[in-house]
C-alpha positions as CSV (number, residue, x, y, z in Angstrom):
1,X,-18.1,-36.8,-18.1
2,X,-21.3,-37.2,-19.4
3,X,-23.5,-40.5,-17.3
4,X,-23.5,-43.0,-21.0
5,X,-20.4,-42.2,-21.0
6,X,-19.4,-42.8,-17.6
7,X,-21.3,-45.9,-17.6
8,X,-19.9,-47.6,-21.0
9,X,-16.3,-46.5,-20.1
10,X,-16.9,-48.9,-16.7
11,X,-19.4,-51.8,-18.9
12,X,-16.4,-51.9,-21.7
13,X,-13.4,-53.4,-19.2
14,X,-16.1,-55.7,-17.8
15,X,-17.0,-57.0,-20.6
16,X,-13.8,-58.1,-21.7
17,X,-13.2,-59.6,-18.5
18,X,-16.0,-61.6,-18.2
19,X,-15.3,-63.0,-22.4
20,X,-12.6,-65.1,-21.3
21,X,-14.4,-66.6,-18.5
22,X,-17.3,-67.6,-20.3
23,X,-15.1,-68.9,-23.1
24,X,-13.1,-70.9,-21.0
25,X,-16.5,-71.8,-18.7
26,X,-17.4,-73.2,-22.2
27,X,-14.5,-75.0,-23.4
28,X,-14.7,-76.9,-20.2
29,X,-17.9,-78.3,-20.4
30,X,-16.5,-79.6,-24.0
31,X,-18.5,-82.4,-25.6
32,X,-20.2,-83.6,-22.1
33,X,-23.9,-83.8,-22.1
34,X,-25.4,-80.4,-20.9
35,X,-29.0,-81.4,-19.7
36,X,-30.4,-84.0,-17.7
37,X,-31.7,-87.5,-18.4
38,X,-33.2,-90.0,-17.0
39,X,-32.4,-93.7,-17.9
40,X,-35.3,-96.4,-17.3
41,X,-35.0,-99.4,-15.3
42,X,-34.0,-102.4,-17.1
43,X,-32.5,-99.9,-19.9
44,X,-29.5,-99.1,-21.5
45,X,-28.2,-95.4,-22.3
46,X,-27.4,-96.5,-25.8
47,X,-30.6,-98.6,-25.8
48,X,-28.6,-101.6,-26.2
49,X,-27.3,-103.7,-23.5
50,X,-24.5,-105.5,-23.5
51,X,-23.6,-109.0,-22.6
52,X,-20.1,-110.0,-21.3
53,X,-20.4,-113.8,-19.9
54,X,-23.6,-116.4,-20.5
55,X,-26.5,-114.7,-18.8
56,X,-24.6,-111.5,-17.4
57,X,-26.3,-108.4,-18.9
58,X,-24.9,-104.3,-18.7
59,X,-26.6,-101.5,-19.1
60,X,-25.0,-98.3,-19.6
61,X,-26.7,-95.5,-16.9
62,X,-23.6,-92.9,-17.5
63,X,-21.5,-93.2,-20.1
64,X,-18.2,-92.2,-20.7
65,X,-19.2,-89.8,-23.5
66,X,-21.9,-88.3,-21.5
67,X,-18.9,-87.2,-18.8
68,X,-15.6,-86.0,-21.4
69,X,-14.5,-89.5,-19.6
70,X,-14.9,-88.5,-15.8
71,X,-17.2,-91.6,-15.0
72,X,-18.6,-94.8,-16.2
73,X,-21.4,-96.1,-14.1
74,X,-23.1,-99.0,-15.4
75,X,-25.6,-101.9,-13.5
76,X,-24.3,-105.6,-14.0
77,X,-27.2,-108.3,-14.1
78,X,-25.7,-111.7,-13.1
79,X,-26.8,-115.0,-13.2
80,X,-24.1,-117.4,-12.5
81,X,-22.2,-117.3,-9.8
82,X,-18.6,-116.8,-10.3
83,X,-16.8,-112.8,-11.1
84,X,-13.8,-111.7,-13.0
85,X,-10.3,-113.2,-12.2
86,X,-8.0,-110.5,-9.4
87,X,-7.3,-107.6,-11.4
88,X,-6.3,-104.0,-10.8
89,X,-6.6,-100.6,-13.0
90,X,-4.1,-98.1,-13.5
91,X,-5.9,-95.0,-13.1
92,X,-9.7,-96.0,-12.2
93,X,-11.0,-96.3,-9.1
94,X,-14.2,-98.8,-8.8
95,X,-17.3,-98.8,-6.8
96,X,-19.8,-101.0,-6.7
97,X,-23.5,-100.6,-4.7
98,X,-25.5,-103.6,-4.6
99,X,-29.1,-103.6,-5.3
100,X,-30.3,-107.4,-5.3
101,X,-28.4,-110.8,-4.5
102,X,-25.1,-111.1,-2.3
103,X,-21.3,-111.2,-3.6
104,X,-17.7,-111.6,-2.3
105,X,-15.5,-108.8,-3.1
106,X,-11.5,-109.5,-2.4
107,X,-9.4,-105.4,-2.2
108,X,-6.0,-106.2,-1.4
109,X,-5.7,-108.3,2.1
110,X,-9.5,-107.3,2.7
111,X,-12.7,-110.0,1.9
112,X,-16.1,-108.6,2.3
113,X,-19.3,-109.8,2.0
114,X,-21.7,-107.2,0.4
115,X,-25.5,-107.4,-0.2
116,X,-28.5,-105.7,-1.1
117,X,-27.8,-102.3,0.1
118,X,-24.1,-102.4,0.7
119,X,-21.1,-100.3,-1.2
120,X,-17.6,-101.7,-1.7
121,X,-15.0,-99.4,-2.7
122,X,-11.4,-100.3,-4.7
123,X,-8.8,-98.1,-5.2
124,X,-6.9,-97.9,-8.1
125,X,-3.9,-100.1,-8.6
126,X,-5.2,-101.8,-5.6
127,X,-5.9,-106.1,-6.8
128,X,-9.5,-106.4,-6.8
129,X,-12.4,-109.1,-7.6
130,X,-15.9,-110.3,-7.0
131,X,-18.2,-113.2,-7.5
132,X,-21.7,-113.1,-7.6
133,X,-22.7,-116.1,-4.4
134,X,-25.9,-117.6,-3.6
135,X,-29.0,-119.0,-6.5
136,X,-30.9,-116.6,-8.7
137,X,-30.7,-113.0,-9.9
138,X,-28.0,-110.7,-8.3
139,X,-27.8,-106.9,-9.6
140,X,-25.2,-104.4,-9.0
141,X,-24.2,-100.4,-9.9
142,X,-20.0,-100.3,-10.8
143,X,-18.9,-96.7,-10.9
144,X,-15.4,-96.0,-12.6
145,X,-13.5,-93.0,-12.0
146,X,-12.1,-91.3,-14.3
147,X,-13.8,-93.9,-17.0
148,X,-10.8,-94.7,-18.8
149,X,-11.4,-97.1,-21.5
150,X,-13.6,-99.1,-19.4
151,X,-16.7,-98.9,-21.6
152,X,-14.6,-99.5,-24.8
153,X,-13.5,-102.5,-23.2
154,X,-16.6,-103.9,-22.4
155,X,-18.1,-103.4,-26.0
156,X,-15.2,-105.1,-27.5
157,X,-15.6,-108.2,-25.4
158,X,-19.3,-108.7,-25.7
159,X,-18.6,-108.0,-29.4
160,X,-16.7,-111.3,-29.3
161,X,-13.1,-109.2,-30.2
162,X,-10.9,-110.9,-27.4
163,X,-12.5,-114.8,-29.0
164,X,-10.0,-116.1,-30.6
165,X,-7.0,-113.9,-29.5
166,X,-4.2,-115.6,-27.7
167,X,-3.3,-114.9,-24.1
168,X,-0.2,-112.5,-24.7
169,X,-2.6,-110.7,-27.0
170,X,-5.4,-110.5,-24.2
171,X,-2.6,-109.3,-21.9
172,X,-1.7,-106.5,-24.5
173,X,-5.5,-105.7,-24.7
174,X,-5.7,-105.7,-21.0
175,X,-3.2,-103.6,-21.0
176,X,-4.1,-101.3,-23.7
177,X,-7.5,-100.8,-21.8
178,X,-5.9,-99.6,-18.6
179,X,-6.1,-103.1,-16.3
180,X,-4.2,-106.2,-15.8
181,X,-4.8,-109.4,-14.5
182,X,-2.7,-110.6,-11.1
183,X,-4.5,-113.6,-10.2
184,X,-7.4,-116.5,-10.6
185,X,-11.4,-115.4,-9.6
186,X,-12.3,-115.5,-6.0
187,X,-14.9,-118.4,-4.7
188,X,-16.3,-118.6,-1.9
189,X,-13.9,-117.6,0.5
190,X,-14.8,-117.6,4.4
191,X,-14.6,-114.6,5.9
């Protein structure tokens, strides 16, 4: 057998071999960003930040679109004290890194007190909730996993689309967003 011969009788199998795993290599990246970036301080991925409660500003660092919904990471600017009532989600788990200020986090039966350099982690369908505690600016990262509806959630609320809806249908939105309320907000609980 001649040597070009040889050699594209043995390059021919190969390459058919190696087509499906590039193909499929490819169909798993999907629609997930494939390159880098970098996301300024005090910026939002979108470049629009969003605004849940009177002075409490997100901005988007990973979105779910840049992941094919495997995370949501976002940093929460809070101004008031206070947090979101006990809650738990089906499929995300939460984390949440502190960068400025102090809060009280409540996971199950466990309180903790977290500040600027701490990590709390929730598990989901495990009741969770925080408050931001203590005078002036308080800043944290929250990482979802997988993303769920998470970001969709928060744009509709900071559009104003859970105003004027009643509590069953807030429940049903909940709901439809992958979380549901168990309980009132944490204060400030002794530890």
């Amino acid at each position: 057998m001649k040597r070009n011969s040889f050699l594209q009788a043995l390059i021919a199998p190969l390459a058919l071999l190696i087509t499906p795993v590039w193909a499929r290599a490819r169909s798993w990246i999907g629609s997930r960003e494939v390159k880098g970036f970098r996301v300024e301080a005090g910026k939002d991925r979108s470049g629009k930040s969003i605004s849940l409660f009177e002075g409490d500003i997100f901005y988007t660092k990973v979105s779910t679109q840049d992941t094919d919904g495997d995370i949501f990471v976002f940093e929460s600017t809070r101004l008031k004290e206070g947090g979101p009532p006990l809650h738990f989600h089906y499929e995300q788990d939460e984390w949440w890194y502190i960068l400025q200020g102090e809060f009280l986090f409540r996971v199950g039966d466990e309180t903790f007190r977290a500040k600027a350099g701490d990590s709390v982690f929730g598990p989901r369908r495990v009741p969770h909730a925080f408050a931001k505690v203590g005078e002036g600016e308080a800043r944290m990262l929250m990482f979802f996993q997988p993303a769920g509806k998470m970001e969709a959630n928060f744009l509709a609320i900071s559009q104003g689309v859970t105003a004027n809806m009643t509590e069953a249908e807030r429940k049903a939105f909940r709901k439809e967003h992958g979380l549901e309320v168990v309980g009132p907000p944490i204060t400030h609980l002794k530890q």
